[in-house]
VOMIFI-104884 format. One record per residue (C-alpha): x, y, z; residue number from 1; residue in one letter. Coordinates in pm, 1 decimal. Each point is the difference from the previous one (the first is absolute). Layout:
N
<<X; Y; Z>; NUM; a> ...
END
This chain:
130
<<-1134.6; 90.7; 939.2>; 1; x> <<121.2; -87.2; -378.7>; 2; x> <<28.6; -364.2; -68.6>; 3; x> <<113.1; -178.0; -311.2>; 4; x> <<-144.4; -294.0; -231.5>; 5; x> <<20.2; -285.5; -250.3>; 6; x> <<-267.6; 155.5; -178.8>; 7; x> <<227.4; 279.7; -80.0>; 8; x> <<-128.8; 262.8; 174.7>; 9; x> <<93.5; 243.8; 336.9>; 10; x> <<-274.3; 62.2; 227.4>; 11; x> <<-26.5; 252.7; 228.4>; 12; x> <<-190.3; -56.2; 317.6>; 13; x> <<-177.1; 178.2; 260.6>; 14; x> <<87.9; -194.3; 270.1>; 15; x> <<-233.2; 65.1; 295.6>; 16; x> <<-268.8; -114.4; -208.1>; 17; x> <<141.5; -220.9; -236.9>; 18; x> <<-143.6; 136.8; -341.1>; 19; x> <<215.6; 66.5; -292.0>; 20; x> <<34.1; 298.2; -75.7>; 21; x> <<142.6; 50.2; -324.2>; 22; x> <<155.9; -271.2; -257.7>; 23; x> <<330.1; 77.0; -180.3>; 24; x> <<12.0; -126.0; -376.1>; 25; x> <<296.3; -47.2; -257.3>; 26; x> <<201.9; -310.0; 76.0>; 27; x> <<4.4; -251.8; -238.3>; 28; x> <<100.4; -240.7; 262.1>; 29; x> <<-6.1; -118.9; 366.3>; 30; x> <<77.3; 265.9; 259.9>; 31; x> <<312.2; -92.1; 242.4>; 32; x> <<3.8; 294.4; 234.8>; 33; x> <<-181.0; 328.9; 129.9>; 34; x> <<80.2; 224.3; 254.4>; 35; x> <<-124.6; 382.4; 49.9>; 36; x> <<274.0; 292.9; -11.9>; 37; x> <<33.5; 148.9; 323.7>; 38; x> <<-240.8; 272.3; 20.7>; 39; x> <<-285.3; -259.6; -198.2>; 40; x> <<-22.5; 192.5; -323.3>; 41; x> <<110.7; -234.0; -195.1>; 42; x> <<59.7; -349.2; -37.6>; 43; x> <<279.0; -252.9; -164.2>; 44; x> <<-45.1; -303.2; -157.6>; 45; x> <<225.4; -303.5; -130.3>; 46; x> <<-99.5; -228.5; -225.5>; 47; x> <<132.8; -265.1; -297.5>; 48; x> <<-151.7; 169.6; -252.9>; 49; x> <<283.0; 121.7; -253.7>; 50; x> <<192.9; 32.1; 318.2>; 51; x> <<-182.0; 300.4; 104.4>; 52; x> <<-9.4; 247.3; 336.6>; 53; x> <<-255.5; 231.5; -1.7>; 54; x> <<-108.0; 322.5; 221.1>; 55; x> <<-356.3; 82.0; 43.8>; 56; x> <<-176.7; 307.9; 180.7>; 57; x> <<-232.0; -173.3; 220.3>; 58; x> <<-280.5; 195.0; 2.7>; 59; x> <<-78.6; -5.9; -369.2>; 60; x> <<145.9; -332.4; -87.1>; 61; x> <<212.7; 214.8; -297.8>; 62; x> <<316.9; -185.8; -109.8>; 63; x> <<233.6; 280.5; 63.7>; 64; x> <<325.9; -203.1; -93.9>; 65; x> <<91.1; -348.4; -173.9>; 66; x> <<392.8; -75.9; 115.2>; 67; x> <<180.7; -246.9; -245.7>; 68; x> <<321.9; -96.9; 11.2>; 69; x> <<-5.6; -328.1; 211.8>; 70; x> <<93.9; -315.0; -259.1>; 71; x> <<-208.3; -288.9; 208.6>; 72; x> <<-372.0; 51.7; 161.7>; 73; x> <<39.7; 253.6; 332.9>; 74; x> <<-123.0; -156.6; 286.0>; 75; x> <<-11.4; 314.5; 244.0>; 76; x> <<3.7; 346.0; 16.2>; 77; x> <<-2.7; 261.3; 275.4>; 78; x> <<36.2; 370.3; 36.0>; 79; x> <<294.4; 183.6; 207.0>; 80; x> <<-139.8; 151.8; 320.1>; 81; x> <<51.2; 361.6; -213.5>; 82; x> <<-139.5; -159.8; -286.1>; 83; x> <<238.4; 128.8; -244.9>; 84; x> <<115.6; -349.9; -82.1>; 85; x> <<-156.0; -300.8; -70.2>; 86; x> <<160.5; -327.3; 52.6>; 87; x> <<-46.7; -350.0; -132.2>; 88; x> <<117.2; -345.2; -31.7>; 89; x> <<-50.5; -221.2; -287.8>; 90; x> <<57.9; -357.8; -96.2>; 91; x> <<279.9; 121.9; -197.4>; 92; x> <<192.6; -8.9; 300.8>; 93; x> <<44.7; 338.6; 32.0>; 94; x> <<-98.5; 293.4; 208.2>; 95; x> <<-108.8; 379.9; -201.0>; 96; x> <<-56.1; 283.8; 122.4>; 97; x> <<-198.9; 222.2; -190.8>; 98; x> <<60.8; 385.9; 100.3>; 99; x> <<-359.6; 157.0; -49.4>; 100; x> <<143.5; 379.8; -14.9>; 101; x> <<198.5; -55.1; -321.3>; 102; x> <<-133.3; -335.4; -142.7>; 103; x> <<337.5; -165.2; 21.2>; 104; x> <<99.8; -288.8; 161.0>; 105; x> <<264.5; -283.3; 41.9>; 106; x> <<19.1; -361.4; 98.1>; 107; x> <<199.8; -171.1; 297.4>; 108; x> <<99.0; -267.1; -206.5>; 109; x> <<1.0; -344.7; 164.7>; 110; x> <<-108.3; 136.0; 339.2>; 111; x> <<-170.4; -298.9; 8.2>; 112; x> <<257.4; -242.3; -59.3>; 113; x> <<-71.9; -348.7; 86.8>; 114; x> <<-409.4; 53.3; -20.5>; 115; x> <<-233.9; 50.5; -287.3>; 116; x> <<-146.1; 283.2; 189.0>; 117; x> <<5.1; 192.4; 349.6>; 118; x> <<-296.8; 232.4; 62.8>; 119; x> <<51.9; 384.7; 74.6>; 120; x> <<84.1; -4.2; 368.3>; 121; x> <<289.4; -213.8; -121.8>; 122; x> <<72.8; 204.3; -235.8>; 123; x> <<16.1; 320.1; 219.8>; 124; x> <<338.2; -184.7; 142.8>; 125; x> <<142.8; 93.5; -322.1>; 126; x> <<-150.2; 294.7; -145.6>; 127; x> <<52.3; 226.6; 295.9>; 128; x> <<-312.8; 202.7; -111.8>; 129; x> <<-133.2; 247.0; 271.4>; 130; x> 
END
């Protein structure tokens, strides 16, 4: 289990016997949104800090990737089910997707019209991401 905090950290959990098992370190701000990639190696995280996404392998707690590009704080992030992309919506009322293969990505500009913010399965809807 991966959970996320004011204290701007990511925790991941063993579950079954609720200990922490490791902490993950480098926001500068509070954490939005965690969620595991499909096969649990590695884990996303949203945050307000400079607008960030970032990718972590879960076992070591290693930032692996730190995805900018979002203009207001990102409140959630998620992983496609082939965990090529990552998606994530932001106060900035738009929805990116963030292609891990090539490091490119694009917004879905006012996806979220008419809200200051959806959260991921929302913005599945639009992205059409796998």
């Amino acid at each position: 289990m991966v959970s996320a905090s004011d204290d701007e950290t990511v925790r991941v959990w063993y579950a079954e016997a609720g200990e922490e098992v490791r902490r993950l370190e480098g926001h500068t701000d509070f954490v939005r949104s965690t969620s595991f990639s499909s096969d649990g190696r590695h884990v996303v995280s949203a945050s307000g800090d400079c607008k960030t996404v970032r990718v972590w392998y879960a076992e070591t707690g290693e930032e692996v990737r730190r995805l900018e590009g979002h203009t207001g704080r990102v409140r959630s992030a998620s992983f496609s089910s082939d965990r090529r992309y990552v998606v994530s919506v932001s106060w900035d009322k738009t929805v990116r997707v963030w292609d891990l293969t090539c490091r490119a990505s694009w917004a879905l500009a006012d996806a979220m019209e008419g809200t200051a913010a959806g959260d991921v399965r929302r913005a599945g809807e639009f992205a059409h991401v796998p």
